[in-house]
C-alpha positions in Angstrom: 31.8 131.1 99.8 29.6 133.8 101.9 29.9 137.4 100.1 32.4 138.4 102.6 34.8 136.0 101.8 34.5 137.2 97.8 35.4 140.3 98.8 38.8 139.7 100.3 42.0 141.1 98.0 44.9 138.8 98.1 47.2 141.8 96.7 47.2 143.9 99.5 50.7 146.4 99.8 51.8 148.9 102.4 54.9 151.2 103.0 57.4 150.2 105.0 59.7 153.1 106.3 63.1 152.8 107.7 65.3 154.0 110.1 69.2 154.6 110.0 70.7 154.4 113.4 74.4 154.5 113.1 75.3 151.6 110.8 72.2 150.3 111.5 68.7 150.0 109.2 65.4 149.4 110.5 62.4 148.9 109.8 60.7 151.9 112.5 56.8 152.1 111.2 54.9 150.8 108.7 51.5 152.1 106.6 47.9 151.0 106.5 47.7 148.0 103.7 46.1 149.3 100.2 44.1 147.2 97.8 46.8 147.8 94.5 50.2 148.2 93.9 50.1 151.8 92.2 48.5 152.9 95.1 50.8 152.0 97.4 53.8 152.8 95.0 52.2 156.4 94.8 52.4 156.7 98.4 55.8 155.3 98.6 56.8 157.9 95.8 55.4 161.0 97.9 57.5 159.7 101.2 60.2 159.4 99.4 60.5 162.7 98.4 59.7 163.8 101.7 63.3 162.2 102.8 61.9 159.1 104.2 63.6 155.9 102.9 60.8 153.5 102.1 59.9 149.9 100.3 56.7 148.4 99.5 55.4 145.3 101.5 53.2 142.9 99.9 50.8 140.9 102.3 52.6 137.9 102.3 56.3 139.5 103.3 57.8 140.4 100.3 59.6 143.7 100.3 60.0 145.7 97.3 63.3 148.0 97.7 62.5 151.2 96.5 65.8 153.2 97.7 69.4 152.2 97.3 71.3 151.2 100.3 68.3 149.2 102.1 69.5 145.7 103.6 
């Protein structure tokens, strides 16, 4: 294992932001991937109360729902 491979964090999350169009949800953007959890759930938090609807993404697909009403 070379020292870039040690380095790699397999518990990366973003924020995901959506998009209501009509009856529709979508996913319109996403955020740059950060190395924890909190982190990301901080930034979520912020957007949120912004008026963005958001969820966190983990790097293997998993969404975290963060808002009610999200498919």
């Amino acid at each position: 294992m070379g020292a870039f491979d040690a380095k790699i964090n397999n518990n990366m999350w973003r924020v995901v932001f959506y998009e209501r169009r009509g009856y529709r949800v979508q996913v319109d953007r996403t955020g740059p991937w950060l190395p924890d959890r909190q982190q990301a759930r901080r930034w979520a938090h912020w957007f949120g109360e912004q008026g963005y609807a958001v969820a966190l993404q983990d790097q293997n697909g998993e969404l975290e729902k963060l808002h009610q009403g999200l498919p």
